[in-house]
N, C-alpha and C positions, 0 to 999 in steps of 0.2 A: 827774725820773721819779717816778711815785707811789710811794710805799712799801708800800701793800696787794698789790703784782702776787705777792708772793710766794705769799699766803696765797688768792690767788684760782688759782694754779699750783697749789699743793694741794688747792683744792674740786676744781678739774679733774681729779685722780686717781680722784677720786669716780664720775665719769661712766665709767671704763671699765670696760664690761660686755661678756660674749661671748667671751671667751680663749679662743681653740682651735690647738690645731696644724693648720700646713699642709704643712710640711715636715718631713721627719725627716734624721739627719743620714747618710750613705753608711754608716760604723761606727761603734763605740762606743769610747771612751777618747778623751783630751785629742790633740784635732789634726783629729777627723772632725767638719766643722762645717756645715751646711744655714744659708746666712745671706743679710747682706750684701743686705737686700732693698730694693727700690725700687719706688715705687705710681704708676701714670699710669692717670687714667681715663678714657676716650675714648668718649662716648654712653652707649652699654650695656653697655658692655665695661671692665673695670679687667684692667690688664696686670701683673703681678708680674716683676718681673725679681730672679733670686738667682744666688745665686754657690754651689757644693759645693767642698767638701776635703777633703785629706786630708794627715796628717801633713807633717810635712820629713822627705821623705826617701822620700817614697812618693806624693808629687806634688800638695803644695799646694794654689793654687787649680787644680784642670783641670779646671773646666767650669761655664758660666753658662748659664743658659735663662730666657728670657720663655715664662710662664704666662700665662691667659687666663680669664678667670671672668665670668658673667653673672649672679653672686649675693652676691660675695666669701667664697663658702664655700667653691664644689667648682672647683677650678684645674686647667685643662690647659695643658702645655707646647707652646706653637706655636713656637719657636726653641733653638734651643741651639748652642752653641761650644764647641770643646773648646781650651785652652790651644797645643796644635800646629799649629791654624792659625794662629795668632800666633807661631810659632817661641819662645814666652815661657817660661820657666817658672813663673808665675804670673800669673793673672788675678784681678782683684778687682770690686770694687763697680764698676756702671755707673749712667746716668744715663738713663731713656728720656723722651721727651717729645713734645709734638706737631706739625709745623709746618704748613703753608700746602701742602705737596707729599705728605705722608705723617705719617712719622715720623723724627727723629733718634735714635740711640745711641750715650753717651760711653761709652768704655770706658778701664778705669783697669788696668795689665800692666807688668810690668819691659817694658824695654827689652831685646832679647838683647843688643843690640851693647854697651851700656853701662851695664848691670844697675842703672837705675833705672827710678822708678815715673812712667812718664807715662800722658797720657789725650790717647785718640785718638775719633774719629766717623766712621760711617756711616750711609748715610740709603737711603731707599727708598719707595715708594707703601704699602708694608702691613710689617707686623712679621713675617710670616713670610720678605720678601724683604731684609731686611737683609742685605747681605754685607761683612764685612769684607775681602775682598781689594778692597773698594773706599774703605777708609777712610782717610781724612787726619789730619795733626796738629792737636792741638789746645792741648795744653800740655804744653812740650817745655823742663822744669825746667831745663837745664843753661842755656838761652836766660836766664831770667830769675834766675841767680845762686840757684838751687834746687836740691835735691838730691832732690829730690820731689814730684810731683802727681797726689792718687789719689783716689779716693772722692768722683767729684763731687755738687755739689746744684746743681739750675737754677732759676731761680726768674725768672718772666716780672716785666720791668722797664719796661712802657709800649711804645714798641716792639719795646725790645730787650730785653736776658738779664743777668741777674748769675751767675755761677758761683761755689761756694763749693769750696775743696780740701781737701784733706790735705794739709798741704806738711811741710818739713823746711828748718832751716836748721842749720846743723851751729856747737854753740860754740865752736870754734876751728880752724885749719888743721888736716888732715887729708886725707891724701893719698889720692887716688880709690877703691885695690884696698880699703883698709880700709874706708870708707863703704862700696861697692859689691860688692865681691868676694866675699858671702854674695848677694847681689841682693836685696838687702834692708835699705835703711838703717835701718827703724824697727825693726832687731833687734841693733844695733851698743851703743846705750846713750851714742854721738856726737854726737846730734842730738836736739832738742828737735822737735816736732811739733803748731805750730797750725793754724788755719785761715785761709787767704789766699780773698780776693778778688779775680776778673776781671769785667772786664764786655766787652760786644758789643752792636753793634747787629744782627749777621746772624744768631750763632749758631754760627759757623763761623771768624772772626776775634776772638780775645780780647785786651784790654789788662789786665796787672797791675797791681793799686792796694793790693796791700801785704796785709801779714797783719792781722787783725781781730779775732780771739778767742785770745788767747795764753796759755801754760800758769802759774802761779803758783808760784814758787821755792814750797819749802817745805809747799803744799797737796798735797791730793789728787789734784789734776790739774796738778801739776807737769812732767809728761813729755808730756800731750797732750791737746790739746783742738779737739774735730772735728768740728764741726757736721755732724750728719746730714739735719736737716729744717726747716725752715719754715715755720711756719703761720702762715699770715696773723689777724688779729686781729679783731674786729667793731670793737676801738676805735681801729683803725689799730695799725701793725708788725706785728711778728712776735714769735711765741713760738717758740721754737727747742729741740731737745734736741740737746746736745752728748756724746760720748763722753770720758773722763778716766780718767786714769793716773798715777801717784806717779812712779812708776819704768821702767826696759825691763823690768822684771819683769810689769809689768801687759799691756805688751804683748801683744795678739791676745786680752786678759782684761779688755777694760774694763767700765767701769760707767758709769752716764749720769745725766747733769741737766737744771736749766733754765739758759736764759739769755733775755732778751730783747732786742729792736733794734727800732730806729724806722725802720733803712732799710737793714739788712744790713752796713753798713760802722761804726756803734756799737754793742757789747753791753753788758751789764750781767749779771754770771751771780747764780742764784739766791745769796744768802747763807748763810753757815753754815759748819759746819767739813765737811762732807761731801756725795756726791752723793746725786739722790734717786730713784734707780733701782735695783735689783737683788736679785737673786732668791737663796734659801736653800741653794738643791741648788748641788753640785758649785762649781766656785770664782766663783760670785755674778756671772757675767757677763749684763749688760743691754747690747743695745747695737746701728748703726746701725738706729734709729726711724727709719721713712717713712710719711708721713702722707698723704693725700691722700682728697676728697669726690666721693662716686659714690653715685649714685641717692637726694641729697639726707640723703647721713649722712655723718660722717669716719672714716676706719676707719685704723687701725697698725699697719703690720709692724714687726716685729724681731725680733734672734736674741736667744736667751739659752742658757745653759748647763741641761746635765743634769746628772742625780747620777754620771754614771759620768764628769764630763767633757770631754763631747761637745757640740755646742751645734745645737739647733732652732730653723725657723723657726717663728713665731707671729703672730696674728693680733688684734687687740681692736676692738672699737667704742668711740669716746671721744664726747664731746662736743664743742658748738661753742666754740672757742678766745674767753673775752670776758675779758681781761688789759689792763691798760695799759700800752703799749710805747710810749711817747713821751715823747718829751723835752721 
């Protein structure tokens, strides 16, 4: 792999221009968060999908909606879900994308029955008919010796899909109610949290091929590393921004880098002793980055934190990705 991609990853910081809020967060103080956002853009139209919260203890994630914008400025919400028609008690990051019928949506929720994070789909002719009381499983962690799969990324593989997750493998025996029994393993400080790889040819049937970006005993991102986006390259691969964490303490508080891959299943993360994302106010959270080009620009969501500890959605214009990601 060349060794300049680093310093070509940071002229690229250079290129983003335009920062504005799109979302604010429900309240104010550490737990009220407007995030978790995901870009699909479709002709004329780029779709926003985010996720709202609010503390533990006053009802997490309860509630996602797709936005709708024919400028990437001014967004209106054409869907939303509230956490209870999932019987869940948290919803997170989903996945929206385009197919040959309409459109798909993964969606990433505890399990009520067995208070973990899996990710399910439904599909529809338009995004405001999406219904979840129609959606199937999609990855269903206990199946594949998991204890977690959430926050997906798709990413179109010729005719079929690769999926990136959020998983959790837990470093030693550990008996279900303790992983689970908060409904939330990546709050336990049990489990280590990288990112795993599926692929499909449908879209709708995935196979497991192992985790692929894992976190570094002793780094920064020792507790977790979670690829959020994909950008494909002009000189083939991808440039990828990943989420990292030292500890459960950074939990729900991360900060972001680069990494790059020639085909999603090799990375190479940017070098250094630290990430290269995050902001001043309130406790320096950057984090899931989604990327995607509409109306011949690339434009990136993400959340980041305020000064009061609450975290907004945001918006920037970048430039076009020209990194070398090959091996």
């Amino acid at each position: 792999m060349q060794s300049n991609w680093p310093a070509q990853a940071e002229a690229w910081l250079n290129t983003w221009t335009d920062d504005r809020l799109v979302v604010s967060p429900p309240g104010e103080g550490n737990g009220y968060w407007a995030g978790a956002p995901y870009l699909l853009a479709d002709g004329d139209t780029l779709y926003l999908y985010y996720r709202l919260r609010r503390p533990r203890g006053e009802g997490r994630g309860y509630e996602v909606r797709i936005a709708a914008s024919s400028d990437a400025e001014h967004f209106t919400d054409v869907w939303r879900l509230r956490k209870e028609e999932l019987g869940t008690s948290s919803v997170e990051r989903g996945a929206l994308v385009r197919t040959r019928a309409g459109f798909r949506l993964y969606l990433s929720y505890v399990d009520p029955e067995r208070g973990q994070w899996r990710t399910d789909a439904c599909e529809a002719p338009t995004v405001a008919a999406l219904d979840v009381a129609k959606r199937f499983a999609v990855v269903e962690p206990w199946r594949l010796g998991l204890e977690a799969a959430k926050d997906p990324v798709l990413v179109p593989d010729g005719s079929g899909w690769k999926m990136l997750v959020s998983c959790s493998v837990s470093t030693e025996p550990v008996d279900h109610s303790r992983l689970h029994g908060g409904q939330d393993v990546f709050t336990t400080g049990l489990v280590t949290s990288p990112t795993g790889l599926l692929v499909s040819e449908d879209g709708r049937r995935f196979t497991w091929r192992g985790t692929v970006l894992t976190p570094d005993p002793g780094h920064w991102d020792a507790y977790i590393t979670r690829v959020t986006t994909a950008i494909p390259s002009r000189r083939g691969g991808y440039l990828c921004l990943y989420d990292g964490g030292e500890s459960v303490e950074q939990n729900y508080e991360e900060i972001a880098s680069f990494a790059v891959s020639p085909d999603l299943t090799h990375f190479e993360k940017f070098p250094g002793p630290g990430p290269r994302l995050r902001v001043s106010e309130g406790t320096g959270t950057w984090r899931y980055g989604s990327a995607e080009r509409f109306q011949g620009q690339l434009f990136l969501a993400y959340e980041r934190a305020r000064a009061d500890g609450s975290h907004e959605l945001r918006m920037t214009r970048v430039g076009e990705v020209d990194v070398d990601a090959g091996r």
